[in-house]
TIVEXLUM-803346 format. One record per residue (C-alpha): residue number from 1; residue in one letter; y, z, x. Coordinates in steps of 0.001 Angstrom, whole numbers. Layout:
<rs>
<r n="NUM" res="A" v="Y" w="Z" u="X"/>
...
</rs>
This chain:
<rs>
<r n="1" res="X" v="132419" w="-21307" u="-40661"/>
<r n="2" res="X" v="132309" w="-18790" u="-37996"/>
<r n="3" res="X" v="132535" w="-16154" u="-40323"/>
<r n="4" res="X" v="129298" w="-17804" u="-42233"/>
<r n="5" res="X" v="127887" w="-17127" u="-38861"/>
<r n="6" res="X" v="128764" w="-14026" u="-38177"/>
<r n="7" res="X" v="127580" w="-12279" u="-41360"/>
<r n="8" res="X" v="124469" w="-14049" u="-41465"/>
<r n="9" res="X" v="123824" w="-12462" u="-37504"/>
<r n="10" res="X" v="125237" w="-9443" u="-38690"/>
<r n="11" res="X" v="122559" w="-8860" u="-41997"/>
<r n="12" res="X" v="119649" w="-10531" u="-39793"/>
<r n="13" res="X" v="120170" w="-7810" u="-37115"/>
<r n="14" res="X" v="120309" w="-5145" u="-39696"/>
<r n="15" res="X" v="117553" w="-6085" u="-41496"/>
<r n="16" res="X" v="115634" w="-6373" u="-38365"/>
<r n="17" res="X" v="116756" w="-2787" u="-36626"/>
<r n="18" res="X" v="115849" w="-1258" u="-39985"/>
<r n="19" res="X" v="112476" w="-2949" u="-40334"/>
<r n="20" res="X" v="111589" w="-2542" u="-36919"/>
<r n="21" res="X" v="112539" w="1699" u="-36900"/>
<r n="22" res="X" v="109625" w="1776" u="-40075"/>
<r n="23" res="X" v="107385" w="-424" u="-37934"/>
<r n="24" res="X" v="107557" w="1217" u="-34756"/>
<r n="25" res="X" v="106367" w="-2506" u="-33226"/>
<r n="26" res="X" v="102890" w="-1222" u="-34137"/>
<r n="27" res="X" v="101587" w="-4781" u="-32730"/>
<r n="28" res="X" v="98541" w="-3486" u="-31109"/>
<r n="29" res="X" v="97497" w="-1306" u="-34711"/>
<r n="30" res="X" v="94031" w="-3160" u="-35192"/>
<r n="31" res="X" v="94072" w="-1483" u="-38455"/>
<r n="32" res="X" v="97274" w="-3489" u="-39688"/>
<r n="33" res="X" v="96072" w="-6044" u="-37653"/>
<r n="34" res="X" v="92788" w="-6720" u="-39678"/>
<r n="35" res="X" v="93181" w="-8014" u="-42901"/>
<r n="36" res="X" v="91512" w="-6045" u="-45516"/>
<r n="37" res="X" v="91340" w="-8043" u="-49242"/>
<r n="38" res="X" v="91720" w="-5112" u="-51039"/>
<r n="39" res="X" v="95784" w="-4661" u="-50129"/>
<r n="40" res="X" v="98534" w="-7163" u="-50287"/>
<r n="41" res="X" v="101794" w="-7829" u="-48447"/>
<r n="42" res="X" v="103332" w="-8221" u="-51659"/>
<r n="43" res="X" v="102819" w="-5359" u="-54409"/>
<r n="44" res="X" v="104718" w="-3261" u="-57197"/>
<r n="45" res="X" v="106657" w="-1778" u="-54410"/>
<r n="46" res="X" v="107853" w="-4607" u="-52242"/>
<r n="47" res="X" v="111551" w="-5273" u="-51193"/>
<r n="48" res="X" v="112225" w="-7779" u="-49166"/>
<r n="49" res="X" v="115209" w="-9782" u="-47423"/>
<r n="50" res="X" v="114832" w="-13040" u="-45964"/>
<r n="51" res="X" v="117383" w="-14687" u="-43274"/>
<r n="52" res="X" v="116898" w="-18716" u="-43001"/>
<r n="53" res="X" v="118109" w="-21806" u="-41572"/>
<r n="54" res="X" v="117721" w="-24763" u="-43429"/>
<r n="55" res="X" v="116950" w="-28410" u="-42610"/>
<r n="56" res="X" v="118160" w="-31190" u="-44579"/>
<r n="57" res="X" v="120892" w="-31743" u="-47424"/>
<r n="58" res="X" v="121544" w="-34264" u="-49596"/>
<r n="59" res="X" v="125098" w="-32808" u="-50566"/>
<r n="60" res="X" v="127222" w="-35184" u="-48336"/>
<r n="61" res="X" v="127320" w="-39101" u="-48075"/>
<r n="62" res="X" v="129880" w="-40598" u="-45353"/>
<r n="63" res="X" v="130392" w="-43660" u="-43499"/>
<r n="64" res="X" v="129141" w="-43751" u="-40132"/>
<r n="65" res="X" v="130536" w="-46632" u="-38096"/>
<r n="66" res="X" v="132710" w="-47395" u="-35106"/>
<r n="67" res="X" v="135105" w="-44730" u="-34698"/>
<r n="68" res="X" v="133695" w="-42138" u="-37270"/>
<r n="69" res="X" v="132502" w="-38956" u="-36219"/>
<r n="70" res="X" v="129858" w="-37036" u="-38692"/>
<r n="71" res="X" v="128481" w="-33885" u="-38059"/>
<r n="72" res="X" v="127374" w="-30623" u="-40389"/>
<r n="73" res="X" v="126200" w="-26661" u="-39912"/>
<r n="74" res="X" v="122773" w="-25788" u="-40469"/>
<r n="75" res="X" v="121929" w="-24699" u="-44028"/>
<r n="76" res="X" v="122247" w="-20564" u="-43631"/>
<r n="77" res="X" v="120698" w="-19137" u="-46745"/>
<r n="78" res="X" v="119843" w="-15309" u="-47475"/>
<r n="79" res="X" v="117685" w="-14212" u="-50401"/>
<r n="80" res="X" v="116555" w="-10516" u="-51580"/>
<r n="81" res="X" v="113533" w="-10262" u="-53686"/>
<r n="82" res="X" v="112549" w="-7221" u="-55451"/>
<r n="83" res="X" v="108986" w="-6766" u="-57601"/>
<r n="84" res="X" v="108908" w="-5634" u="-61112"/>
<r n="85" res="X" v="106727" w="-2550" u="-61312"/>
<r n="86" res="X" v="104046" w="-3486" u="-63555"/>
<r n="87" res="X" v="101819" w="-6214" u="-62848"/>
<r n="88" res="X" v="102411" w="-9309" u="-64677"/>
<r n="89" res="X" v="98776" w="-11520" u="-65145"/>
<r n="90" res="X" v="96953" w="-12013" u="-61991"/>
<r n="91" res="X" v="99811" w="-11454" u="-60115"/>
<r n="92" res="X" v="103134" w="-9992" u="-59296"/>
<r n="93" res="X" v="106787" w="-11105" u="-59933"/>
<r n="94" res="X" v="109754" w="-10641" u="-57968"/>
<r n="95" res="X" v="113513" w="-11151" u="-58693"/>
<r n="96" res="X" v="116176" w="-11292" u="-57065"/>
<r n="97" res="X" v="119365" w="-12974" u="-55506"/>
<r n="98" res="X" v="120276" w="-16194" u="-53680"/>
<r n="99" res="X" v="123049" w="-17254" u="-51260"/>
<r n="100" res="X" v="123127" w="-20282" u="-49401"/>
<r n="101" res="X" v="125955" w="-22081" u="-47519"/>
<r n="102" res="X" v="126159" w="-25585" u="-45914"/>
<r n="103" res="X" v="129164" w="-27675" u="-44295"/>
<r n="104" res="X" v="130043" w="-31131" u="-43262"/>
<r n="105" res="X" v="133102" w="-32761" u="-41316"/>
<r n="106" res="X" v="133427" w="-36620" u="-41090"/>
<r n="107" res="X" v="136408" w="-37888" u="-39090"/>
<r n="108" res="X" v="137763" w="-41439" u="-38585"/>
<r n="109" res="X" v="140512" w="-41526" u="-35287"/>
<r n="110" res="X" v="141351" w="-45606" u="-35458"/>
<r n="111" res="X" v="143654" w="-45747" u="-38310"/>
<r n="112" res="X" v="146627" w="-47898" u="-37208"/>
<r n="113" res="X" v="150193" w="-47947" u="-38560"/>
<r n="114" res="X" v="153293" w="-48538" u="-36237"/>
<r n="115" res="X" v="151493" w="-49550" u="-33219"/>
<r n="116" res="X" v="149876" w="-45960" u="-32833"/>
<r n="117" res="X" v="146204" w="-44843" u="-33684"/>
<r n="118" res="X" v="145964" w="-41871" u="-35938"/>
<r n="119" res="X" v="142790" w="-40079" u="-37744"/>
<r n="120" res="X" v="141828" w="-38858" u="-41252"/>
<r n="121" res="X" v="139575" w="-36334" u="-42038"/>
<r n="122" res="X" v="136949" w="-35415" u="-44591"/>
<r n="123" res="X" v="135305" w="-31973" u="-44898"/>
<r n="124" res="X" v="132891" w="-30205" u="-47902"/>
<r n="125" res="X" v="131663" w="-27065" u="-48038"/>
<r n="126" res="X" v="128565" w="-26191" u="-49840"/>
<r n="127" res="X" v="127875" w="-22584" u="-51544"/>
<r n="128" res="X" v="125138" w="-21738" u="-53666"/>
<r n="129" res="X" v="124766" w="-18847" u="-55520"/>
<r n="130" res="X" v="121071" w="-18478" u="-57820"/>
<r n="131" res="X" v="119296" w="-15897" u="-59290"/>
<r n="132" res="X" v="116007" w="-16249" u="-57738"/>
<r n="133" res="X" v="112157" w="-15540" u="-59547"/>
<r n="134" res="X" v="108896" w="-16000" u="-57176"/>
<r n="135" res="X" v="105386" w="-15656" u="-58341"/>
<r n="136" res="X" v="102944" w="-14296" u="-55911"/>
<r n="137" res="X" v="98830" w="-14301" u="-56912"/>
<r n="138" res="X" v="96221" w="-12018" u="-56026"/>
<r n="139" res="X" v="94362" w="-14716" u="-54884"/>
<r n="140" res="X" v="96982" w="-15974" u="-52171"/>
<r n="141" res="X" v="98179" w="-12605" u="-51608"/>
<r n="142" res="X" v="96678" w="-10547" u="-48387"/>
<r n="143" res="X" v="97821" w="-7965" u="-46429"/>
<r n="144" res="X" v="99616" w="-9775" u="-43692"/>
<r n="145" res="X" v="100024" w="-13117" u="-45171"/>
<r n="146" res="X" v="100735" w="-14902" u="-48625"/>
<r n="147" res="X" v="102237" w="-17906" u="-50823"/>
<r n="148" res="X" v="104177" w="-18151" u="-53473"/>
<r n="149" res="X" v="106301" w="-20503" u="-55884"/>
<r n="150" res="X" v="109146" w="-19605" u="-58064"/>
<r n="151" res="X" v="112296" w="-20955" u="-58931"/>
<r n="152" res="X" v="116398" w="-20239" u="-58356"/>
<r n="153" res="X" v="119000" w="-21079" u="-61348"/>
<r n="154" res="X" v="122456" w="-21014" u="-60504"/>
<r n="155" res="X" v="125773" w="-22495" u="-59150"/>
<r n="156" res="X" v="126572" w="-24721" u="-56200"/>
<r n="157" res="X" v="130860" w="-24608" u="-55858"/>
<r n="158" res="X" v="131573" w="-26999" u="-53335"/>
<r n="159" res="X" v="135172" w="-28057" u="-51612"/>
<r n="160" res="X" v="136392" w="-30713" u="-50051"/>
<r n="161" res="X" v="139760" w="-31069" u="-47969"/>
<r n="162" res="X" v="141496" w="-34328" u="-46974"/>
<r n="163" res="X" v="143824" w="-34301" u="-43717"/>
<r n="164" res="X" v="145138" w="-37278" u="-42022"/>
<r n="165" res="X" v="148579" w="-37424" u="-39593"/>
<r n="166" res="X" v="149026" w="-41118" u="-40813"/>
<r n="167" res="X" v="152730" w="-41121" u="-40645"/>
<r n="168" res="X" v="152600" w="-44139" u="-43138"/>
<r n="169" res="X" v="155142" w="-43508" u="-46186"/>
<r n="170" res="X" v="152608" w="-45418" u="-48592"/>
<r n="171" res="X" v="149712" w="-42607" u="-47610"/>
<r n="172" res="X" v="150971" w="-39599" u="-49948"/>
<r n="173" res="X" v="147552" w="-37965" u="-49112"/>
<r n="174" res="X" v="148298" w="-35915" u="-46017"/>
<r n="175" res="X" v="146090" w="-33187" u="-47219"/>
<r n="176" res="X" v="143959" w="-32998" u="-50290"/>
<r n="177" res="X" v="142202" w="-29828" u="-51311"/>
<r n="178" res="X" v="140035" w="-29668" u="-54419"/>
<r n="179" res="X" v="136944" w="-27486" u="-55419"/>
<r n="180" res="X" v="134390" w="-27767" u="-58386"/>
<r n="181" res="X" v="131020" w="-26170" u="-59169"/>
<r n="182" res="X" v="127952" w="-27374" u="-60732"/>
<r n="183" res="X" v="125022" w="-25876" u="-62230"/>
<r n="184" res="X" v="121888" w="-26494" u="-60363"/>
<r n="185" res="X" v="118050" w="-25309" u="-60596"/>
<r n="186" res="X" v="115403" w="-25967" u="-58124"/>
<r n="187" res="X" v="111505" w="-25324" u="-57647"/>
<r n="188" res="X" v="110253" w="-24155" u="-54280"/>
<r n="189" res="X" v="106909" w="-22809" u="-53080"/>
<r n="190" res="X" v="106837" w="-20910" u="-49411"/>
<r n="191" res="X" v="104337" w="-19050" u="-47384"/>
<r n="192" res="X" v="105126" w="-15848" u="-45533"/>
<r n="193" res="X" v="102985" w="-13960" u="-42509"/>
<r n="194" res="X" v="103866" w="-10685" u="-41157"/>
<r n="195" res="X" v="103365" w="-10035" u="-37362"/>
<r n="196" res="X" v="104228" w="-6608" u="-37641"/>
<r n="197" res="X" v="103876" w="-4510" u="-40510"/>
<r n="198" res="X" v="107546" w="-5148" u="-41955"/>
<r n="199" res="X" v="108474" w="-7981" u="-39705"/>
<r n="200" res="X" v="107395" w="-11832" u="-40810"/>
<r n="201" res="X" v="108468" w="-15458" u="-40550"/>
<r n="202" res="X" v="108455" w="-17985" u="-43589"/>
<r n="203" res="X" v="108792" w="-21330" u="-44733"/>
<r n="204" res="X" v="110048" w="-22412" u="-47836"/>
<r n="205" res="X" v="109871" w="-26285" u="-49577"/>
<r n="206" res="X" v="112338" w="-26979" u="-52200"/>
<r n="207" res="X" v="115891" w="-28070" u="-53222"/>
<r n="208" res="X" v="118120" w="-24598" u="-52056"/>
<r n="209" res="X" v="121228" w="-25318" u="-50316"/>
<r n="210" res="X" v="118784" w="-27647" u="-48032"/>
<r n="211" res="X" v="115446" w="-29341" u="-48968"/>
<r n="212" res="X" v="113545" w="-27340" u="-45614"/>
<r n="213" res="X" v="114253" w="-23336" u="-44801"/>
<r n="214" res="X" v="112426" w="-21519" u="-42460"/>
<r n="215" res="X" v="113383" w="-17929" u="-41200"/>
<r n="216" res="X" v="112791" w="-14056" u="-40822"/>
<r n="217" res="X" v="111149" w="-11956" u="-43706"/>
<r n="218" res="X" v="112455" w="-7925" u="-43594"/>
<r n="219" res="X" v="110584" w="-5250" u="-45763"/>
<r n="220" res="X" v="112719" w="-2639" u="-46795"/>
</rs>
């Protein structure tokens, strides 16, 4: 988990230093500033990394009673998005690459055996890895601002580990560790603005690694 973490800082502050030395901060450039209808913030020669944090997942189910403890990570997802170079209808395509991740721990510390309490453990882990498409129109494409639809096809591997110290001889299932994947396609739709010239925020709706993400947008 920390790990998860740590990358995802590590690629948001890279992505931001770089974007940031080919903005020079220009926030105060009335030019860039101004919309103008003839240019768009997505063309033939965008590139562009997005960092998000998702809300919502409907991964995990778990009992939550008396002495159960749930909790989960945020939903850390990075996507890269390149655009073909031709124009494709009244609009351009981009396509690119997906990576979301997602965890949950539920934990249960009132199982009894031999006049002692003791606790079992469940945890999953969530990864999802998608090729990712977006369309973005003319029509909802400006210079600073746009949105767009597409869709990611790909696989969601997810683990789950069993612990307990139960000392009971009848509980063989000290610690359990399995892992399977699944394939797993989603819609989504999202709108981007830029506050500086490479530099936005977005918001994306659709089933990811979480049903919610909103985040940074880098042009590189």
């Amino acid at each position: 988990m920390k790990k998860i973490i740590f990358c995802f800082l590590l690629i948001t502050a890279y992505a931001f230093n770089s974007a940031s030395a080919r903005t020079g901060f220009e926030l105060k450039n009335k030019s860039f500033l101004q919309d103008n209808s003839g240019e768009h913030c997505f063309d033939e020669n965008s590139r562009v990394l997005n960092t998000g944090i998702g809300m919502g997942s409907g991964y995990y189910s778990a009992y939550r009673g008396a002495g159960y403890t749930y909790k989960n990570s945020p939903a850390f997802s990075i996507s890269y998005e390149h655009a073909l170079p031709k124009k494709l209808g009244p609009g351009y395509l981009g396509l690119g690459a997906y990576f979301g991740y997602q965890s949950a721990t539920s934990r249960f510390d009132r199982a009894y055996y031999s006049g002692n309490y003791y606790y079992y453990e469940h945890k999953w882990r969530s990864y999802f890895i998608a090729a990712r498409g977006a369309y973005h129109f003319d029509f909802l494409n400006w210079r600073r601002a746009e949105v767009y639809a597409g869709v990611i096809a790909g696989l969601r591997i997810q683990t789950y580990n069993y612990s307990t110290n139960n000392p009971d001889p009848k509980n063989d299932s000290y610690k359990l560790d399995q892992g399977r994947a699944y394939p797993a396609i989603s819609l989504f739709a999202g709108a981007r603005w830029y506050f500086v010239e490479n530099i936005g925020v977005f918001a994306e709706l659709g089933y990811g690694i979480s049903y919610g993400t909103v985040g940074f947008s880098f042009k590189l």
